[in-house]
C-alpha positions in Angstrom: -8.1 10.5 -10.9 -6.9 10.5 -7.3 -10.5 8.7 -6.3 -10.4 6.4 -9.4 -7.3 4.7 -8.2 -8.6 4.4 -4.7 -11.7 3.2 -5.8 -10.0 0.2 -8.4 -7.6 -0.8 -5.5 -10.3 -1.2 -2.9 -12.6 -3.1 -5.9 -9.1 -5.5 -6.2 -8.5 -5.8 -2.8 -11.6 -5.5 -0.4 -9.7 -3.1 1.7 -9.3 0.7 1.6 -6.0 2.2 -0.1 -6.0 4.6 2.6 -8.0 4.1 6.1 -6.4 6.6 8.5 -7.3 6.3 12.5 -6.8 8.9 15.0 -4.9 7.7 18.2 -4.4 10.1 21.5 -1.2 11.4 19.6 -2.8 12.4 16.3 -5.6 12.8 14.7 -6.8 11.0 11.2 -5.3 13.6 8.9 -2.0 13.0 10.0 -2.2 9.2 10.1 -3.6 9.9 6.8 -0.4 11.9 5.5 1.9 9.3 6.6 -0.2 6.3 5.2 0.2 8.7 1.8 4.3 8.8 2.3 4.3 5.4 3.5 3.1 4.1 -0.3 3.7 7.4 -2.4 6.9 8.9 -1.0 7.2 11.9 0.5 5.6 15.4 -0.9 7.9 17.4 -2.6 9.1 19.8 0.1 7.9 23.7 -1.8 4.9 21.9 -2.9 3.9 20.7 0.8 4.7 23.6 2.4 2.7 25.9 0.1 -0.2 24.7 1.9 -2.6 27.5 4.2 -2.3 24.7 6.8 0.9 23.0 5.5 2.1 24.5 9.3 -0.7 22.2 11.0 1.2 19.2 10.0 4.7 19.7 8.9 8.0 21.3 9.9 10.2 23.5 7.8 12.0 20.4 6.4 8.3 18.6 5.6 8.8 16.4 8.7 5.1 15.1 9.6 5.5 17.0 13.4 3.0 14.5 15.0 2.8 11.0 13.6 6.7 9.4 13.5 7.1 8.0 9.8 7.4 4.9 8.6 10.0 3.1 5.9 8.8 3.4 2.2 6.7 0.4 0.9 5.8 0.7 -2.3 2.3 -0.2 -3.7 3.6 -3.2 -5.7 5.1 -4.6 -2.4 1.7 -4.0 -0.3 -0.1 -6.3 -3.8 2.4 -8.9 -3.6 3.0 -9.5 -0.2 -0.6 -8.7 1.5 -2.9 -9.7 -0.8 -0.2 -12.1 -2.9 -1.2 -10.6 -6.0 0.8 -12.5 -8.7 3.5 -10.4 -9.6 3.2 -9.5 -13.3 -0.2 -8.3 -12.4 0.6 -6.3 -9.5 3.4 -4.7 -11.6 0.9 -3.9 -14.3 -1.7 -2.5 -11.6 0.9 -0.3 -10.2 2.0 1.2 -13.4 -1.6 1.8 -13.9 -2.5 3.4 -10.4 0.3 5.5 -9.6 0.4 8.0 -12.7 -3.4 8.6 -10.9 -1.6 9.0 -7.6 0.4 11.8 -8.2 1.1 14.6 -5.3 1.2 17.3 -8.0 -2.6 17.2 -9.5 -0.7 18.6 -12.9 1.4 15.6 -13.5 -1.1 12.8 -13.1 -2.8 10.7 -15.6 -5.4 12.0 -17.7 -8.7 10.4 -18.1 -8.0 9.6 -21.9 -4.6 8.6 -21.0 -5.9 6.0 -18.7 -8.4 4.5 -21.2 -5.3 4.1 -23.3 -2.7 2.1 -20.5 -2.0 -1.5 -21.4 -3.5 -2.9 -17.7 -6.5 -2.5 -19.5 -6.3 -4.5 -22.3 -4.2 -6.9 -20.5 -5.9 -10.5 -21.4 -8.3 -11.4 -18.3 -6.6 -13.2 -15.6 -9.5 -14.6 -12.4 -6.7 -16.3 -10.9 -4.5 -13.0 -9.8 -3.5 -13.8 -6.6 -0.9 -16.7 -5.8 -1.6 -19.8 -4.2 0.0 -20.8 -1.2 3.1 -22.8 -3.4 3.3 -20.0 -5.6 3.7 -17.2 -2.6 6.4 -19.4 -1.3 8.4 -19.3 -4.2 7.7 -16.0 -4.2 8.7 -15.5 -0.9 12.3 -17.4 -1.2 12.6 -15.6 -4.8 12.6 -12.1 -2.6 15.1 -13.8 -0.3 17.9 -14.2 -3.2 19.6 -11.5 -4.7 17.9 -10.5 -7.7 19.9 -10.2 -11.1 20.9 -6.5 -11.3 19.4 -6.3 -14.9 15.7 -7.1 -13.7 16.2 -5.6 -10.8 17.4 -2.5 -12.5 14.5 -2.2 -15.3 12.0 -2.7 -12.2 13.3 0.3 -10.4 13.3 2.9 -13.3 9.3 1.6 -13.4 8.8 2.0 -10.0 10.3 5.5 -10.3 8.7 6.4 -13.6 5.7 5.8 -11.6 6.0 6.8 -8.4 5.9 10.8 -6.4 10.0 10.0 -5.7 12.4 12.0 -7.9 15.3 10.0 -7.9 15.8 6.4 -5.6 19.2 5.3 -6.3 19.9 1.4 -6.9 20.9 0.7 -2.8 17.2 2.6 -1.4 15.2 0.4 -3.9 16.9 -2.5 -3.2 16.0 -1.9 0.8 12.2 -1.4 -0.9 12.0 -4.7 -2.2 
């Protein structure tokens, strides 16, 4: 399921979900851990370092040791403002990809349950991605403080959906 998502996003986008580089600091498995935290979250802490080589990359406290991390930013955030991906849409494509993107294997999405999500039947839409007058509203719309109700029924999504346990109202608001 972990491919399938990272096949659709590069089939919406052109670009790869993850493309880790090495650099003289680190080498393209650790770039490739923090891209992972960057979008997913962090691993839960017994469950990364359970790993035989969980000591390669990570310190007792699941610190990456070699690649310094980066804030959180979401996958809905990456679709909006990167490739200005309508927002409904991205929404909907996030609900669908992150069940699939799961740290824990056990918890993520079924094949079945996938067939079954509502992205799928969503009514088709060739014109996903905003023009420039629409990314500008967009834009000045992220600029004003959002009506706690939306913005409060967005967040449980985003957590329903994401690798983080609990994000309280303050840490998503710093997301968006």
């Amino acid at each position: 399921m972990w491919s399938l998502a990272c096949m659709l996003f590069e089939l919406l986008t052109g670009d790869f979900l993850f493309e880790p580089k090495s650099s003289d600091v680190h080498d393209k498995d650790d770039d490739h851990l923090a891209q992972m935290f960057e979008m997913l979250g962090k691993f839960p802490t017994e469950y990364l370092l359970s790993g035989k080589r969980s000591s390669q990359f990570f310190d007792a406290q699941g610190n990456l040791l070699r690649v310094q991390e980066s804030e959180f930013c979401p996958l809905w955030n990456i679709l909006t403002e990167k490739y200005r991906i309508k927002p409904d849409e991205a929404l909907a494509f996030t609900e669908f990809l992150m069940p699939m993107l799961h740290f824990d294997p056990s918890k993520r999405i079924s094949a079945l349950e996938a067939l079954n999500h509502p992205w799928l039947n969503m009514p088709s839409n060739y014109e996903y991605q905003m023009n420039q007058d629409e990314y500008n509203e967009f834009c000045s719309k992220l600029r004003q403080p959002e009506d706690s109700e939306a913005s409060s029924e967005r967040h449980e999504s985003m957590v329903r959906n994401s690798n983080i346990e609990t994000v309280d109202n303050q840490q998503y608001n710093k997301m968006i």
